[in-house]
DRENNU-656107 format. One line per field, with one value per residue (C-alpha): chain; x, y, z. Coordinates in nm, 2 decimals, padded with zeros to 4 digits. Layout:
BEGIN
kette (A / ...)
X (X / ...)
Y (Y / ...)
Z (Z / ...)
! end
This chain:
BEGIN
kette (A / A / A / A / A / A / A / A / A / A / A / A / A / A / A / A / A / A / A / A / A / A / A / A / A / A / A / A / A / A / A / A / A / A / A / A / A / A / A / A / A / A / A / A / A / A / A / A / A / A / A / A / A / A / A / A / A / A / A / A / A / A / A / A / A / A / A / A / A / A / A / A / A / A / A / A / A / A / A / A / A / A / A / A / A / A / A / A / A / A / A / A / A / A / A / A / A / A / A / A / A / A / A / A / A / A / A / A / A / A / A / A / A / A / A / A / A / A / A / A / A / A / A / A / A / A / A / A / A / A / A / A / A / A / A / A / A / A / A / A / A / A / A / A / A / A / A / A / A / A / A / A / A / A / A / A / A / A / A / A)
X (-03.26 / -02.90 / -02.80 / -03.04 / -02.92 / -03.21 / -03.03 / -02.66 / -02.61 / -02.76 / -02.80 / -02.82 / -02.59 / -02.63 / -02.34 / -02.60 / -02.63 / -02.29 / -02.35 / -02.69 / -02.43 / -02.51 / -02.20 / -02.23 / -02.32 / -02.36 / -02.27 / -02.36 / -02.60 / -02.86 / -02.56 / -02.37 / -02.71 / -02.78 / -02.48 / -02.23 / -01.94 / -01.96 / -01.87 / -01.81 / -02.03 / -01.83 / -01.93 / -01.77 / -01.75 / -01.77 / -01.55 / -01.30 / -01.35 / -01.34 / -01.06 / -00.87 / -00.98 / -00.90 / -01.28 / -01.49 / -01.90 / -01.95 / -01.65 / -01.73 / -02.13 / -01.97 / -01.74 / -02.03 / -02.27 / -01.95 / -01.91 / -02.27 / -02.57 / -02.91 / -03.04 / -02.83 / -02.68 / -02.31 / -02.06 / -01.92 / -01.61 / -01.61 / -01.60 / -01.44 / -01.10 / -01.15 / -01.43 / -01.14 / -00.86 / -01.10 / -01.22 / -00.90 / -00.79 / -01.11 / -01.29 / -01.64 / -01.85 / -01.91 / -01.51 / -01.47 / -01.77 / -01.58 / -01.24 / -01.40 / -01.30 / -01.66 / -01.54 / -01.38 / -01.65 / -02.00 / -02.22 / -02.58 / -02.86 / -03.01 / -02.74 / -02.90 / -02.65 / -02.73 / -03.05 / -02.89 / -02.62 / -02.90 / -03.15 / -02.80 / -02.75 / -03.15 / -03.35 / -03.71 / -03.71 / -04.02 / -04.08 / -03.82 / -03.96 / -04.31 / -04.10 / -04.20 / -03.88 / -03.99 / -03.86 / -04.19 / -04.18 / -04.12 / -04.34 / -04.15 / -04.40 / -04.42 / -04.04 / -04.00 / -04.27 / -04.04 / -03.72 / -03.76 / -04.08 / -04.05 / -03.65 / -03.58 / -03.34 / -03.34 / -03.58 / -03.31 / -03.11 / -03.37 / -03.51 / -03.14)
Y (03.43 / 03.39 / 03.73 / 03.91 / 03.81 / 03.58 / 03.25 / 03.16 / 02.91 / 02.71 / 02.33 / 02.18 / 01.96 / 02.20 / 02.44 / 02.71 / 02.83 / 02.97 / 03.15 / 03.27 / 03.47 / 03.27 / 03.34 / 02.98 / 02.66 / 02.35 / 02.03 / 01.68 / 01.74 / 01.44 / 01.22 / 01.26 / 01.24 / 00.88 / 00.74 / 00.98 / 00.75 / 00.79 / 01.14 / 01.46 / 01.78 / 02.04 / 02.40 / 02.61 / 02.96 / 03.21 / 03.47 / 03.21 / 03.03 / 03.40 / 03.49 / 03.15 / 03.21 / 03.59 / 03.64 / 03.95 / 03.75 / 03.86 / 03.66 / 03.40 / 03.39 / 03.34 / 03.08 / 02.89 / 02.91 / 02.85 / 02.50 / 02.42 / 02.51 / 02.38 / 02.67 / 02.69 / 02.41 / 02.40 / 02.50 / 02.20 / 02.09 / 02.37 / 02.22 / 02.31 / 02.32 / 02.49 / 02.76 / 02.83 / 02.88 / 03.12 / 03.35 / 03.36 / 03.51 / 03.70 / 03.77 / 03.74 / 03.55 / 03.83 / 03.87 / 03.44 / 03.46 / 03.74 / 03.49 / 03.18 / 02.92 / 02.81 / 02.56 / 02.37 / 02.53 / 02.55 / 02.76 / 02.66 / 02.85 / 03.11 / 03.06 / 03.31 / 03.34 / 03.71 / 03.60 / 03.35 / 03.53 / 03.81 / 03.52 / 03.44 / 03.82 / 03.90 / 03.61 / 03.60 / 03.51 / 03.67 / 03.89 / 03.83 / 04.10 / 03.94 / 03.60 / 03.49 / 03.39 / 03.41 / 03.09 / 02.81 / 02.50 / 02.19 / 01.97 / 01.64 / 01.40 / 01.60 / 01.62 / 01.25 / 01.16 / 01.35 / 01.23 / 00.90 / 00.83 / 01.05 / 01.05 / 00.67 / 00.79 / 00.50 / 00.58 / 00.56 / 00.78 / 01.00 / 00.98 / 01.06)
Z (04.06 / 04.11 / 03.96 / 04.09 / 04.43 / 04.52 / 04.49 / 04.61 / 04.30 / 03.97 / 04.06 / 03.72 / 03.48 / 03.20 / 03.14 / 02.99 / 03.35 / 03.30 / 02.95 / 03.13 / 03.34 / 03.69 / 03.91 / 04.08 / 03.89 / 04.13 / 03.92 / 04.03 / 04.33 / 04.26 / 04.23 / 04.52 / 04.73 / 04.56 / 04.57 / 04.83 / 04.71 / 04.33 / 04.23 / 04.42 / 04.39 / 04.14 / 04.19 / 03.91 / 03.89 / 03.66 / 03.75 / 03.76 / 03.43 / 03.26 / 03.42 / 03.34 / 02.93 / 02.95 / 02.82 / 02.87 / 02.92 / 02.56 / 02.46 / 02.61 / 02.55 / 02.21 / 02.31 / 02.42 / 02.10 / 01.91 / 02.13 / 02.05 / 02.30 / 02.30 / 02.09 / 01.81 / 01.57 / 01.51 / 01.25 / 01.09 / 01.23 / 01.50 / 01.84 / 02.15 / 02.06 / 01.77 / 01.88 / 02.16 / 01.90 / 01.70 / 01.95 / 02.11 / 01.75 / 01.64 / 01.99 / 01.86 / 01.59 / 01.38 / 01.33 / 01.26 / 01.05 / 00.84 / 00.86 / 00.84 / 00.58 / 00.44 / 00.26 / 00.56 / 00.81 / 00.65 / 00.86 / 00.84 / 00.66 / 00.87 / 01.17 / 01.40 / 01.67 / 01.76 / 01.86 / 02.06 / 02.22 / 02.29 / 02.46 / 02.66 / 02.72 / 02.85 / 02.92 / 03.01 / 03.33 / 03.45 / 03.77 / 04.03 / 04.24 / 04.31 / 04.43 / 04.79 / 04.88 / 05.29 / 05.52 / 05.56 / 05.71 / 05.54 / 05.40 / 05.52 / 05.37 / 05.01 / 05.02 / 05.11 / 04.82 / 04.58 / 04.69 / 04.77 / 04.54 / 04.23 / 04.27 / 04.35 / 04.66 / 04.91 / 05.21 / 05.43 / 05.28 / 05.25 / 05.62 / 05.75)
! end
């Protein structure tokens, strides 16, 4: 919703939003709302964090499923440090794959990261276009029930 221009950011704690190419990623919402003194809200974006690795999307969809996502397994003894100093070398997976010491770096059987980076690329996300998106009302007493009830947010907090 957020690249098609029907959203203004991702609220989630999952980075993936980022390598699913939304330009604003809202970190730490439900926290800050339960306890305003613990943590502040981040918003990161992704214009920024490209242009501070010097990574095309492509690059850095493979930055990401190099780092580990929630899709794909890992490369032994490749984390973040390490996926960083590889594509910063070799600029995509197929290239490190080509390099790669697979002695020191096993990749697992059947790693299937161009199906991965390609789920990144163009996910399934349905028709946007038939989204009623139009302003309605609240519903105070279903928002309260989730908030306060489903969400443990103290009541007053919630009633403010």
């Amino acid at each position: 919703m957020v690249k098609a221009g029907l959203a203004d950011a991702v609220a989630t704690e999952d980075f993936d939003s980022l390598a699913f190419g939304a330009p604003k990623t809202i970190r730490f919402l439900h926290q800050a709302a339960a306890a305003p003194n613990v943590r502040a809200i981040q918003e990161v974006d992704l214009a920024a964090v490209l242009s501070s690795l010097s990574f095309n999307m492509l690059e850095f969809v493979d930055l990401c499923i190099l780092c580990g996502c929630d899709y794909l397994g890992t490369i032994q003894r490749v984390g973040v440090q390490t996926a960083h100093k590889l594509m910063n070398e070799h600029r995509s997976i197929e290239a490190i794959l080509g390099k790669l010491d697979r002695v020191k770096h096993p990749v697992p059987d059947s790693w299937d990261f161009a199906s991965v980076r390609r789920w990144f690329q163009e996910p399934n996300v349905g028709d946007l276009g038939s989204l009623d998106l139009s302003f309605k009302p609240p519903q105070v007493q279903l928002l309260r029930d989730l908030l306060a009830t489903k969400h443990g947010l103290p009541g007053t907090f919630v009633d403010e």
